[in-house]
PyMOL commands that place a pseudoatom at each C-alpha (Angstrom):
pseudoatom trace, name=CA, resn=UNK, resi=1, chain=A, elem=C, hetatm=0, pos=[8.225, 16.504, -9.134]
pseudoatom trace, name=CA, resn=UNK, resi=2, chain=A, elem=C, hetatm=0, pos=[9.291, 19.802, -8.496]
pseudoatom trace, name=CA, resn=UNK, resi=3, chain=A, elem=C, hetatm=0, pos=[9.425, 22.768, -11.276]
pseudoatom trace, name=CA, resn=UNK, resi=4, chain=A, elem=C, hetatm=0, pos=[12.518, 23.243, -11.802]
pseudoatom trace, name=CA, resn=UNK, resi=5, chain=A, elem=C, hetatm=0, pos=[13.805, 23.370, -15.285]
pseudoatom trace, name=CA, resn=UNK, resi=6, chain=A, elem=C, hetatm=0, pos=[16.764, 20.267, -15.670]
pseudoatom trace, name=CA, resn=UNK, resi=7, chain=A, elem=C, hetatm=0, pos=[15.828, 18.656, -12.711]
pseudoatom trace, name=CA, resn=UNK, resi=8, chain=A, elem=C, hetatm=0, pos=[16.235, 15.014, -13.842]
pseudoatom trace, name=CA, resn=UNK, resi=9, chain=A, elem=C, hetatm=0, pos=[19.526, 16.285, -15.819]
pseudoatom trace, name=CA, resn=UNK, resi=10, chain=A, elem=C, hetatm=0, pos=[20.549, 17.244, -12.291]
pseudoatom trace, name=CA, resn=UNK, resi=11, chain=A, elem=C, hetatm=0, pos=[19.313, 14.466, -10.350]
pseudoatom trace, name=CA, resn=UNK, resi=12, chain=A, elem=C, hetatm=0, pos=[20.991, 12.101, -13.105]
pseudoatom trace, name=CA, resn=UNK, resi=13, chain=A, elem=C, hetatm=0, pos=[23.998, 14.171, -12.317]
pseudoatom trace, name=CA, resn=UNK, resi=14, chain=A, elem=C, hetatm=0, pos=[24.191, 13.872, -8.247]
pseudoatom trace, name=CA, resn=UNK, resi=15, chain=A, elem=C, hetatm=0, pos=[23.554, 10.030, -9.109]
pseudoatom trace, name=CA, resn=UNK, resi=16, chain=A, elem=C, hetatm=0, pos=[26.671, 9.890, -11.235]
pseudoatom trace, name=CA, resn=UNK, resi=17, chain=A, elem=C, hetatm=0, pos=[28.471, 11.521, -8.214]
pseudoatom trace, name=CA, resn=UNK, resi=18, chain=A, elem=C, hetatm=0, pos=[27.315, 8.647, -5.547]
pseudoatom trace, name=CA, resn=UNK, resi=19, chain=A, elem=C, hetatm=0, pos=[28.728, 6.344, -8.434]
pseudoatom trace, name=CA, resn=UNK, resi=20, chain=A, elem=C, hetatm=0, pos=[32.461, 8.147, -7.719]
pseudoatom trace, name=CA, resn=UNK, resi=21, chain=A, elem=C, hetatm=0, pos=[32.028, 8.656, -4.400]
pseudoatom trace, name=CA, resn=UNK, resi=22, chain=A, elem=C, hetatm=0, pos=[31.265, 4.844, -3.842]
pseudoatom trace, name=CA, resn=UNK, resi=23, chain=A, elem=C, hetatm=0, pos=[34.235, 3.937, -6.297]
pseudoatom trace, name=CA, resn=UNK, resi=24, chain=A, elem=C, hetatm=0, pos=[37.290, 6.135, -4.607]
pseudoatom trace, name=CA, resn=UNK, resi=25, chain=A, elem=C, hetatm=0, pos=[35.846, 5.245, -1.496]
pseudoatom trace, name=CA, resn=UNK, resi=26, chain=A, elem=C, hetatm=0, pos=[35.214, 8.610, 0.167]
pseudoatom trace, name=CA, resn=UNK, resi=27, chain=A, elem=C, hetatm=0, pos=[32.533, 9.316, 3.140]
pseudoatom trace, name=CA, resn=UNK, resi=28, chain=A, elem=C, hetatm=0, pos=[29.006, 10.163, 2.543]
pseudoatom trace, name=CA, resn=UNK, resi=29, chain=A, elem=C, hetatm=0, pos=[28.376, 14.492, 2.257]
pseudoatom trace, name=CA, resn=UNK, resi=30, chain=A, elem=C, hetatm=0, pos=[26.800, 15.718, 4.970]
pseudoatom trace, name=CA, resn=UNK, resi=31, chain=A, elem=C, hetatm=0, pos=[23.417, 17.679, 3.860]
pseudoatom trace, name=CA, resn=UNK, resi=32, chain=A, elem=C, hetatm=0, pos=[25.228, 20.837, 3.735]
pseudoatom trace, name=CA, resn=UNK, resi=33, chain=A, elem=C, hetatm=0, pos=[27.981, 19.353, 1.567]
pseudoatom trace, name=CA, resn=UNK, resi=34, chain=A, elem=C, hetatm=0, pos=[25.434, 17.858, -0.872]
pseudoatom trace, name=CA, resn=UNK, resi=35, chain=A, elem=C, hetatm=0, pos=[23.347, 20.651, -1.645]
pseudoatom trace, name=CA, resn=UNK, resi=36, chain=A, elem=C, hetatm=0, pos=[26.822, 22.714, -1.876]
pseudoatom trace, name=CA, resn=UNK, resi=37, chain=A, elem=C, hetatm=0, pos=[27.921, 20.204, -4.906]
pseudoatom trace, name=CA, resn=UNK, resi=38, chain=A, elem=C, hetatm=0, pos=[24.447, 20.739, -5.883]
pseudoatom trace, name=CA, resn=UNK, resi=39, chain=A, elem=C, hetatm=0, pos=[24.771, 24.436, -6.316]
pseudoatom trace, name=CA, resn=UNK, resi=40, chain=A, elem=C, hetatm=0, pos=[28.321, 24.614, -7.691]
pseudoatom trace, name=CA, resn=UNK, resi=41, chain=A, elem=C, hetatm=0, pos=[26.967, 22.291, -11.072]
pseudoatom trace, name=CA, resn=UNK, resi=42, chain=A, elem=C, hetatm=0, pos=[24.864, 25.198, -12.196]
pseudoatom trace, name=CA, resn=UNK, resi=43, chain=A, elem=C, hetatm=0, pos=[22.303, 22.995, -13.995]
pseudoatom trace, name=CA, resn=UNK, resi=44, chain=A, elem=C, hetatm=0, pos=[19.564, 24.161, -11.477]
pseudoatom trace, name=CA, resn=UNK, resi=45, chain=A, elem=C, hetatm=0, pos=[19.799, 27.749, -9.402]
pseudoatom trace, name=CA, resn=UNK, resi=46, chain=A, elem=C, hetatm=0, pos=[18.726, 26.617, -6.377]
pseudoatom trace, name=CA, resn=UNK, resi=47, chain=A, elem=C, hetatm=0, pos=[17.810, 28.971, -3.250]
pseudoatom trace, name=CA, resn=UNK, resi=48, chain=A, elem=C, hetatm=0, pos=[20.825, 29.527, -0.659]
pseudoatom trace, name=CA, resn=UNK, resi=49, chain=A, elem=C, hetatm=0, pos=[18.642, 27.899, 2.274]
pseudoatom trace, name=CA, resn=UNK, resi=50, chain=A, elem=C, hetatm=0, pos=[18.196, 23.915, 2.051]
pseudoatom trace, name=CA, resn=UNK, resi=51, chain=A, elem=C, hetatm=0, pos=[14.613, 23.167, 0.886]
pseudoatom trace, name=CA, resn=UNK, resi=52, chain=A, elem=C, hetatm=0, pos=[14.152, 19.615, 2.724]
pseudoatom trace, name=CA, resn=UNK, resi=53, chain=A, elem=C, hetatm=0, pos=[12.230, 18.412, 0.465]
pseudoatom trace, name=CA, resn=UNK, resi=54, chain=A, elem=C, hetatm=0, pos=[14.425, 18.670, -2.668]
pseudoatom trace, name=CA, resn=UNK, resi=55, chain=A, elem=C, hetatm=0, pos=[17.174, 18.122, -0.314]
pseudoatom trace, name=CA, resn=UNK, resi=56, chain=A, elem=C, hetatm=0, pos=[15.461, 14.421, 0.091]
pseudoatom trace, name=CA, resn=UNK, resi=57, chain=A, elem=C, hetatm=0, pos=[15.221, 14.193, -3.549]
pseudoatom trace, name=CA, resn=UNK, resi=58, chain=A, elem=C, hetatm=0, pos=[18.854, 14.634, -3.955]
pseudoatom trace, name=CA, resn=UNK, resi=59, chain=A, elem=C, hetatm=0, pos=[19.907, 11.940, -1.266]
pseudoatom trace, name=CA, resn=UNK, resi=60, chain=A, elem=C, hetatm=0, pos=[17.917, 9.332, -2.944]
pseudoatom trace, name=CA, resn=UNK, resi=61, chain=A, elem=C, hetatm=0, pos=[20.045, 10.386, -6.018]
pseudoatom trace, name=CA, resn=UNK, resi=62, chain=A, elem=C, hetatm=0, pos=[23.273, 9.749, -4.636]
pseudoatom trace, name=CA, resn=UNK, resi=63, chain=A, elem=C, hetatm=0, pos=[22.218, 6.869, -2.412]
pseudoatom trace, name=CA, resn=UNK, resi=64, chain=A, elem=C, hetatm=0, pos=[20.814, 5.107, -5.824]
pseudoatom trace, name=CA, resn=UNK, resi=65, chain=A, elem=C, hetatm=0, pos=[24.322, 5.820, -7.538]
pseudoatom trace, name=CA, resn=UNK, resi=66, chain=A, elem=C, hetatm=0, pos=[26.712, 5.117, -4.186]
pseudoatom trace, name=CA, resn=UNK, resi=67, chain=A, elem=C, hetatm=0, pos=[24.599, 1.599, -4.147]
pseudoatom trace, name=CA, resn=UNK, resi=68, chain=A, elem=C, hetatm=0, pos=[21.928, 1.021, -6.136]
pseudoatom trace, name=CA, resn=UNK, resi=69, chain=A, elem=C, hetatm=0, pos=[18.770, -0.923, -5.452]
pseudoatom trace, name=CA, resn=UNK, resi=70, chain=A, elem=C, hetatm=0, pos=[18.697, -2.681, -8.653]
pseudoatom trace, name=CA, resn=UNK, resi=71, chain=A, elem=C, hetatm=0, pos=[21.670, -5.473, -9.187]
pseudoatom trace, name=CA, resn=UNK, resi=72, chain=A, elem=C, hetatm=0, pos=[22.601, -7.903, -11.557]
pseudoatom trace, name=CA, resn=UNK, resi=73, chain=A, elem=C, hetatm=0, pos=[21.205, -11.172, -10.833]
pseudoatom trace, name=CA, resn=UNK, resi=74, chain=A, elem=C, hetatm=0, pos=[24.350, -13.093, -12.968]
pseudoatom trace, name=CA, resn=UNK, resi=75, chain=A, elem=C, hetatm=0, pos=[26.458, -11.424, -10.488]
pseudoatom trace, name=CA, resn=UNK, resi=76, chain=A, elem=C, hetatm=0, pos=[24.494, -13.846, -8.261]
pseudoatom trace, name=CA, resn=UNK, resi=77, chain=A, elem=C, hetatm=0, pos=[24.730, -16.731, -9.425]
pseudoatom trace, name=CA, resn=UNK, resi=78, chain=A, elem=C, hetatm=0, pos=[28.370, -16.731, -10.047]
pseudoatom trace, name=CA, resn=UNK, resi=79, chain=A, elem=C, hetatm=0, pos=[28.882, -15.798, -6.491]
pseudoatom trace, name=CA, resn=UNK, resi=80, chain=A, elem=C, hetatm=0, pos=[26.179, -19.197, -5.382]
pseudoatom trace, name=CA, resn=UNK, resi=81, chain=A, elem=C, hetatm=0, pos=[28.510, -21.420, -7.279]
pseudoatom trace, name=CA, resn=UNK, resi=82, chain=A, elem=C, hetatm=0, pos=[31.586, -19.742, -5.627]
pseudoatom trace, name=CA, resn=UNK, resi=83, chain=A, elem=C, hetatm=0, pos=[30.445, -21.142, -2.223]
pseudoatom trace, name=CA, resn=UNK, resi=84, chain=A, elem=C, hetatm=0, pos=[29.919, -24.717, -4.090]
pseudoatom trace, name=CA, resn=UNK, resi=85, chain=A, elem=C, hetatm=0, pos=[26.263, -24.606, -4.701]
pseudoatom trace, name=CA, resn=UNK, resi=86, chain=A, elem=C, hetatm=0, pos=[24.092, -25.119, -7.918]
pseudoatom trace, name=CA, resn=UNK, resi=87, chain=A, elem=C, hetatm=0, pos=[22.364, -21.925, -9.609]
pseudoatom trace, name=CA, resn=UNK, resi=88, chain=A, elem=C, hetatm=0, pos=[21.099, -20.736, -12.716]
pseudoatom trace, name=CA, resn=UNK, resi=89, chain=A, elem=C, hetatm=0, pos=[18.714, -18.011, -14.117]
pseudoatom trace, name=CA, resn=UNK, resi=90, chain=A, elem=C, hetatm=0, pos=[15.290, -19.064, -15.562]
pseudoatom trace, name=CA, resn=UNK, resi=91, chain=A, elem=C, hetatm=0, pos=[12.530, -17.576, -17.475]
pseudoatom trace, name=CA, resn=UNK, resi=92, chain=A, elem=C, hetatm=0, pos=[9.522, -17.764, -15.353]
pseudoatom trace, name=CA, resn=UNK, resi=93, chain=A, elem=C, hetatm=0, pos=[6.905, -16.416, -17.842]
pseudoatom trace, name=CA, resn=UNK, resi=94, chain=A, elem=C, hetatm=0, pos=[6.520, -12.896, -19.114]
pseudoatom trace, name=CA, resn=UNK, resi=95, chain=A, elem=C, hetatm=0, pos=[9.631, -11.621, -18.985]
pseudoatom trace, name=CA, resn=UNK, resi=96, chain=A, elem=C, hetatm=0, pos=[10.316, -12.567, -15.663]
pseudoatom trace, name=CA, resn=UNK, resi=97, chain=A, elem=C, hetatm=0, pos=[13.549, -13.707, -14.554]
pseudoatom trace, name=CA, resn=UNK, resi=98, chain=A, elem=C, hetatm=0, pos=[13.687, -16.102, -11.516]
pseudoatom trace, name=CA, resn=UNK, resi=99, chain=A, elem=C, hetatm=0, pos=[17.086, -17.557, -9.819]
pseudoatom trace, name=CA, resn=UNK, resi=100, chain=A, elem=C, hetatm=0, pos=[16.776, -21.421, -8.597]
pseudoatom trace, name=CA, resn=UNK, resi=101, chain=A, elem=C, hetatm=0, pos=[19.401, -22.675, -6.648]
pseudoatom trace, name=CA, resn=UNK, resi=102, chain=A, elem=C, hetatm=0, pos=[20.619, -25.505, -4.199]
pseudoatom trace, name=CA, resn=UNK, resi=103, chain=A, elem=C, hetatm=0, pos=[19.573, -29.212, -4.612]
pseudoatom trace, name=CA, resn=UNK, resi=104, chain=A, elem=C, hetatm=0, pos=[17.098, -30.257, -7.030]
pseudoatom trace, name=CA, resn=UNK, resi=105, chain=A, elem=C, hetatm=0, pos=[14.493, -32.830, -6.940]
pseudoatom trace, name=CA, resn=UNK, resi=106, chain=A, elem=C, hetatm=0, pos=[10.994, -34.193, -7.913]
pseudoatom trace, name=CA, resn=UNK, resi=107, chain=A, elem=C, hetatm=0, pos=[8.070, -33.324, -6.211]
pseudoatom trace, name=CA, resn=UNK, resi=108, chain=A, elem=C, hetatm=0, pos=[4.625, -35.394, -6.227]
pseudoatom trace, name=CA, resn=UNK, resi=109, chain=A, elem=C, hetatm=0, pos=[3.044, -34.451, -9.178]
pseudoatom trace, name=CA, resn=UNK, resi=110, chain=A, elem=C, hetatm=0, pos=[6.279, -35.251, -10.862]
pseudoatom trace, name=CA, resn=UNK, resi=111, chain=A, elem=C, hetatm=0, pos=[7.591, -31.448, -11.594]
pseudoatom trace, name=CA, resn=UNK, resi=112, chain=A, elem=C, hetatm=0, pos=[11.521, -30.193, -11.188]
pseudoatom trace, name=CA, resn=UNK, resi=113, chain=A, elem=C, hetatm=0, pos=[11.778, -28.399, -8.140]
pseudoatom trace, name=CA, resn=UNK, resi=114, chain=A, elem=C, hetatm=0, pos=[15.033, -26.366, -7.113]
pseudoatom trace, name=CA, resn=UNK, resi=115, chain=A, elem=C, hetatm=0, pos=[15.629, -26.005, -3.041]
pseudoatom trace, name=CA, resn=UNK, resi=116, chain=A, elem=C, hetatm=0, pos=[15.574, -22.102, -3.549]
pseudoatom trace, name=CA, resn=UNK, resi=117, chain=A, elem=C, hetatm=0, pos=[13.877, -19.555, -5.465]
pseudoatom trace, name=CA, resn=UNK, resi=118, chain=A, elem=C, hetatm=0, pos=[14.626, -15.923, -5.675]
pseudoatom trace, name=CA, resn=UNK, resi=119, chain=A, elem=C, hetatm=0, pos=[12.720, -13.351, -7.492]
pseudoatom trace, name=CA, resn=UNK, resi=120, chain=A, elem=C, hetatm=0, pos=[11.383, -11.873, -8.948]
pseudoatom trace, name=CA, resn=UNK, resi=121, chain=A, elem=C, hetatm=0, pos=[13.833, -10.070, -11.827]
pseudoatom trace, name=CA, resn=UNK, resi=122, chain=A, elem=C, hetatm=0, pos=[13.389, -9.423, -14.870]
pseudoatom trace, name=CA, resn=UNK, resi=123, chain=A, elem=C, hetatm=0, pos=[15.664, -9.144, -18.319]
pseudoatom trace, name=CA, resn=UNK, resi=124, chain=A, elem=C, hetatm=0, pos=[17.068, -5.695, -19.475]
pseudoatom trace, name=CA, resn=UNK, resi=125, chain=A, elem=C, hetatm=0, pos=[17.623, -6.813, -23.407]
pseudoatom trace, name=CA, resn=UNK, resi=126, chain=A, elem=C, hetatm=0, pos=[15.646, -8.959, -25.899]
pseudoatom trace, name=CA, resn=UNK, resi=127, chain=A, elem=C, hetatm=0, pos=[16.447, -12.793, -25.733]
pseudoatom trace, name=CA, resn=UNK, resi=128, chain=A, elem=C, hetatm=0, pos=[16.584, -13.335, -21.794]
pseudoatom trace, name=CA, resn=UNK, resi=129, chain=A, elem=C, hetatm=0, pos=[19.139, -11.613, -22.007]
pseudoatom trace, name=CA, resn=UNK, resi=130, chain=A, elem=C, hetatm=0, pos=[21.274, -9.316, -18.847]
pseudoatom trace, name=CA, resn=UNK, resi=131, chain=A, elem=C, hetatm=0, pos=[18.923, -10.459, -15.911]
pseudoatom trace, name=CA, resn=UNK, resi=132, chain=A, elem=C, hetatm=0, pos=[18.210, -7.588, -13.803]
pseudoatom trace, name=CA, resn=UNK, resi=133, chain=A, elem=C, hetatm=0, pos=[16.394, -7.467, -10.021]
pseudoatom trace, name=CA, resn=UNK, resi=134, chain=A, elem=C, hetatm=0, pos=[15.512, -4.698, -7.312]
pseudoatom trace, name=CA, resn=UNK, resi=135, chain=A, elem=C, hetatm=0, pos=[15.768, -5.137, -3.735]
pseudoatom trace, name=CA, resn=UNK, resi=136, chain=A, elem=C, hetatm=0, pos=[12.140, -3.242, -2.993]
pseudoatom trace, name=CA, resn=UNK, resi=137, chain=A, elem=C, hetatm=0, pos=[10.448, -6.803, -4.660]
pseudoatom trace, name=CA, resn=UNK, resi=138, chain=A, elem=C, hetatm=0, pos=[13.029, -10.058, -4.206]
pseudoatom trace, name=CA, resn=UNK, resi=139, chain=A, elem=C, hetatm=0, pos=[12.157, -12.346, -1.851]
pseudoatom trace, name=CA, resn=UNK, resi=140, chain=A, elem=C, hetatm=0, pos=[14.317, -15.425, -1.215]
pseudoatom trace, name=CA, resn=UNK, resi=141, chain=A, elem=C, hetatm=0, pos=[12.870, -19.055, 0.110]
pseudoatom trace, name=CA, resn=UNK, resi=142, chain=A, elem=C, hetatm=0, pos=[12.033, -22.589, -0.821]
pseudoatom trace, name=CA, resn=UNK, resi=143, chain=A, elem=C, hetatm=0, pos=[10.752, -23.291, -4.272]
pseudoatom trace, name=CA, resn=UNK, resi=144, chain=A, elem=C, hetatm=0, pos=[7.237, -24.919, -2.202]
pseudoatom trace, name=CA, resn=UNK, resi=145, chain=A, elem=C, hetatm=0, pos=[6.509, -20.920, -0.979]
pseudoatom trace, name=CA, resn=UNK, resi=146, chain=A, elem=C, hetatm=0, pos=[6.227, -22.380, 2.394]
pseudoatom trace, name=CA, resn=UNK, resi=147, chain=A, elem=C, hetatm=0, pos=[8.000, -19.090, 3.179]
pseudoatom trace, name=CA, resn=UNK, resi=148, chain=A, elem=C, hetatm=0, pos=[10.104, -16.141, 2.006]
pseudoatom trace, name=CA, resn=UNK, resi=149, chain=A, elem=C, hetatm=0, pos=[12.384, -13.160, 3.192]
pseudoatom trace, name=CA, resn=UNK, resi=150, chain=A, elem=C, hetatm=0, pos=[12.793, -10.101, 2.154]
pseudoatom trace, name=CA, resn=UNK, resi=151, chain=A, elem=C, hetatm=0, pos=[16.174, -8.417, 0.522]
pseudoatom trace, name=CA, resn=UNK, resi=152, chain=A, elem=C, hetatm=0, pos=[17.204, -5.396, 2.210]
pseudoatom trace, name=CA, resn=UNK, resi=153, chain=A, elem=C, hetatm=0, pos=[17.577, -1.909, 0.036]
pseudoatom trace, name=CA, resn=UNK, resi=154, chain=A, elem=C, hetatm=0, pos=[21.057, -1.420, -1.521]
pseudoatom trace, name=CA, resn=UNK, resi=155, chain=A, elem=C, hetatm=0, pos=[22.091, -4.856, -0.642]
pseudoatom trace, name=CA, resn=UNK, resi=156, chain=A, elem=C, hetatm=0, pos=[24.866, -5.830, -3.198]
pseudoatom trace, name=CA, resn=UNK, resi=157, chain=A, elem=C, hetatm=0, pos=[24.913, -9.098, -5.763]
pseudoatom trace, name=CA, resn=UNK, resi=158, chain=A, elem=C, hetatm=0, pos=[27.839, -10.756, -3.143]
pseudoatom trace, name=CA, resn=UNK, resi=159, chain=A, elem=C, hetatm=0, pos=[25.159, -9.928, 0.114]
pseudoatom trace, name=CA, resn=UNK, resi=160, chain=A, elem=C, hetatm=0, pos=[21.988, -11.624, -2.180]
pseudoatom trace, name=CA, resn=UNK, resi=161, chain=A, elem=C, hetatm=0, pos=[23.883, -14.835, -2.725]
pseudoatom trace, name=CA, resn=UNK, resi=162, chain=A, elem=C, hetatm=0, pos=[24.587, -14.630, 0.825]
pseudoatom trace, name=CA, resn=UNK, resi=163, chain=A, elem=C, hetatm=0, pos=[21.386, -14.563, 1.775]
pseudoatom trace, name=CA, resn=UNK, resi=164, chain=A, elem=C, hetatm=0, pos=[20.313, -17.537, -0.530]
pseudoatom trace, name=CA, resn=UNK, resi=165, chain=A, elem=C, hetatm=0, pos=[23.315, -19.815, 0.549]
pseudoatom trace, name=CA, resn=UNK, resi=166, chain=A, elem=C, hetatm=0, pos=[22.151, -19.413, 4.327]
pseudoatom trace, name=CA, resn=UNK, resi=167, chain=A, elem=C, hetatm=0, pos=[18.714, -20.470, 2.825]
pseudoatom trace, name=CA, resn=UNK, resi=168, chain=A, elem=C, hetatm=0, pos=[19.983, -22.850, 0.982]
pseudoatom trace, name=CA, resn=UNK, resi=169, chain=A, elem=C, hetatm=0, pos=[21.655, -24.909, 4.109]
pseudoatom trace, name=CA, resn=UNK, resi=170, chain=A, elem=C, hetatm=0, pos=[18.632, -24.243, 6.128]
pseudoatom trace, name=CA, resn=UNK, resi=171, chain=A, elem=C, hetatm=0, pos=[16.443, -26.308, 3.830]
pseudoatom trace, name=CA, resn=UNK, resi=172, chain=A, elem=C, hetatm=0, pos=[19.439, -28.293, 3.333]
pseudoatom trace, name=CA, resn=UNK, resi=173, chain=A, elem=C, hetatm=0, pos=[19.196, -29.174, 7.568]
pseudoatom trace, name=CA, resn=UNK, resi=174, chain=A, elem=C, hetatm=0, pos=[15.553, -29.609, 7.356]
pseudoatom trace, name=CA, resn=UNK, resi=175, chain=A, elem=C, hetatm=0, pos=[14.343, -25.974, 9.474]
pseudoatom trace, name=CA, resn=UNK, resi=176, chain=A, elem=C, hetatm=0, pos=[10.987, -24.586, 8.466]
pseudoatom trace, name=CA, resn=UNK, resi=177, chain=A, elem=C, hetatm=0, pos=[12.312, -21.560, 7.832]
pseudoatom trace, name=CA, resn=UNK, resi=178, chain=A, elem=C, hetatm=0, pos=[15.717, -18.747, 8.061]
pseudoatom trace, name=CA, resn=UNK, resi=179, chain=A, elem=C, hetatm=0, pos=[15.988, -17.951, 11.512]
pseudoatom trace, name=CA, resn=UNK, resi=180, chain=A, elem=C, hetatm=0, pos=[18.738, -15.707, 11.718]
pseudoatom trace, name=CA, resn=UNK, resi=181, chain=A, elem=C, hetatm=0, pos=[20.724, -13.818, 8.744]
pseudoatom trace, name=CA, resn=UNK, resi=182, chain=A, elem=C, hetatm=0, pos=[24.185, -14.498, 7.629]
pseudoatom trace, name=CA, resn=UNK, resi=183, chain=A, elem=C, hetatm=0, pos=[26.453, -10.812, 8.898]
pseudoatom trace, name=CA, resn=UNK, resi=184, chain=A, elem=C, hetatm=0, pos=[26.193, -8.502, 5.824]
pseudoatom trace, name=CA, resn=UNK, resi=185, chain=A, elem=C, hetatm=0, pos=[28.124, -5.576, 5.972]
pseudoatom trace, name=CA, resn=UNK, resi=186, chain=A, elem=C, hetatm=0, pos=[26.832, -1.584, 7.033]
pseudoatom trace, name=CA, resn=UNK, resi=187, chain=A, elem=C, hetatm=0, pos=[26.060, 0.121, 4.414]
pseudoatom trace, name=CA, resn=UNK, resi=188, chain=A, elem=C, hetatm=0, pos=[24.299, 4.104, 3.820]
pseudoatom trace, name=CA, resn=UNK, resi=189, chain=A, elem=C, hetatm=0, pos=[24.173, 6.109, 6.851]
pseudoatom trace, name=CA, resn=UNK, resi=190, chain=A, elem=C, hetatm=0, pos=[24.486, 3.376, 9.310]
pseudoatom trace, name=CA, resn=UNK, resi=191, chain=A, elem=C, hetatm=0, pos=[21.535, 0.999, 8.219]
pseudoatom trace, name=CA, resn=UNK, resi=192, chain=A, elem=C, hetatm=0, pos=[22.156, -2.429, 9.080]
pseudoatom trace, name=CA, resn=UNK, resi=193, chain=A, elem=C, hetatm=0, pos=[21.137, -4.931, 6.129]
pseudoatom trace, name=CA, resn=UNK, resi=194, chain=A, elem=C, hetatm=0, pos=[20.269, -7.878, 8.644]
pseudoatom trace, name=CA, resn=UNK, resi=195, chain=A, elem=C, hetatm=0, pos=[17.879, -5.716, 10.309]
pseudoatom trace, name=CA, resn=UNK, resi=196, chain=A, elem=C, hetatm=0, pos=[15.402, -6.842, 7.690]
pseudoatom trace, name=CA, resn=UNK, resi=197, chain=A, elem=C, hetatm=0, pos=[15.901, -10.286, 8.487]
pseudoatom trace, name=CA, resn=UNK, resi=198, chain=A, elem=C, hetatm=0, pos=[15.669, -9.920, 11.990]
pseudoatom trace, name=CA, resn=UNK, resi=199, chain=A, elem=C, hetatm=0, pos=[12.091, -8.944, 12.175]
pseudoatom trace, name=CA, resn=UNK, resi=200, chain=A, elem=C, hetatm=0, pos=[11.274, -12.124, 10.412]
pseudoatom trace, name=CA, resn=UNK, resi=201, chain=A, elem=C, hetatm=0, pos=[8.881, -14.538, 12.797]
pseudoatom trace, name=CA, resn=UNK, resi=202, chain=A, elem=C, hetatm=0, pos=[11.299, -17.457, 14.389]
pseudoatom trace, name=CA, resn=UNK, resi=203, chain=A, elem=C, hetatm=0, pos=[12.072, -20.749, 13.537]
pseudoatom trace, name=CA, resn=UNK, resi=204, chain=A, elem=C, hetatm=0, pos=[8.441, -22.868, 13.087]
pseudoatom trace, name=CA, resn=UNK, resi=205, chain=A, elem=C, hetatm=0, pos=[6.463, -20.193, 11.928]
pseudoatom trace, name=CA, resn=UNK, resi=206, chain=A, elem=C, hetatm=0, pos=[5.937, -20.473, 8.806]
pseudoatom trace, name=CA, resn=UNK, resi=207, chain=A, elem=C, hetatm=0, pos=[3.318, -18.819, 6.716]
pseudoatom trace, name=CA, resn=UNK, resi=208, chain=A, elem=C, hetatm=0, pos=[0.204, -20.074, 6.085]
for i in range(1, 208): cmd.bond("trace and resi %d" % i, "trace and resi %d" % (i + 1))
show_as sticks, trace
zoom trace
């Protein structure tokens, strides 16, 4: 953290603006651009010259608030059961929050077991109540842990659920594991979300 008086006021700040820029749809500022915004809000005198550093500071800022790593797991499920599968939110100890989904059946020691798993989340409010998850930790794949992928950053509620429908089907046609991602769309400065899912190890190799 730097030592700049109001620096979280103004980071808080050049999140809000990634929140407009995402909703009215306009392109991403360039570097220059950003740390011109920056200057004009006059919550933090900043030098002339861009200091990379806080620069980097400021694009997480506005990345976080154009799309956000954390999304609403809900969100989720209602978009599983759109493409005619079963889902729901569960309460996985702690105050974790776990999504199963797909198919459900009995394994041998006699306990419910859901196709897919995806977690972990967690709840927001007291009571289980507005279940929250961040891309950095949720990992998607059958509820046996044979294997799992990971969620790419700033991947939206509509892109997760994509994810666990392919995963979903793939247990569904009896494959050891994903072996290639459903298209998601580009997102922040060009990143691909199925690149994440495209280092995975092929079909048949599952994890130990």
């Amino acid at each position: 953290m730097n030592a700049f008086p109001n620096w979280l006021d103004l980071l808080e700040f050049i999140r809000a603006s990634g929140e407009t820029n995402a909703r009215i749809g306009t392109s991403l500022p360039t570097d220059h651009e950003l740390w011109a915004v920056t200057q004009r809000c006059q919550r933090v005198v900043l030098p002339e010259q861009i200091d990379n550093d806080l620069l980097a500071e400021l694009r997480d800022a506005f990345n976080d608030g154009r799309q956000p790593t954390r999304f609403d797991m809900q969100a989720v499920v209602v978009e599983i059961a759109r493409h005619g599968h079963s889902a729901h939110i569960g309460h996985s100890g702690g105050n974790a929050a776990t999504i199963y989904a797909g198919s459900q059946h009995t394994d041998q020691s006699g306990d419910a077991r859901w196709a897919v798993t995806a977690g972990p989340g967690w709840f927001a409010k007291p009571d289980h109540r507005e279940p929250v998850a961040d891309t950095s930790e949720f990992q998607i794949g059958p509820d046996d842990d044979a294997w799992t992928i990971a969620v790419p950053d700033h991947t939206s509620p509509a892109e997760v659920a994509a994810l666990i429908v392919a995963v979903i089907e793939q247990v569904a046609e009896g494959y050891p594991r994903l072996s290639e991602s459903p298209p998601l769309p580009v997102h922040l400065q060009g990143h691909d979300q199925s690149d994440a899912a495209a280092e995975e190890p092929t079909r048949g190799q599952d994890h130990d």
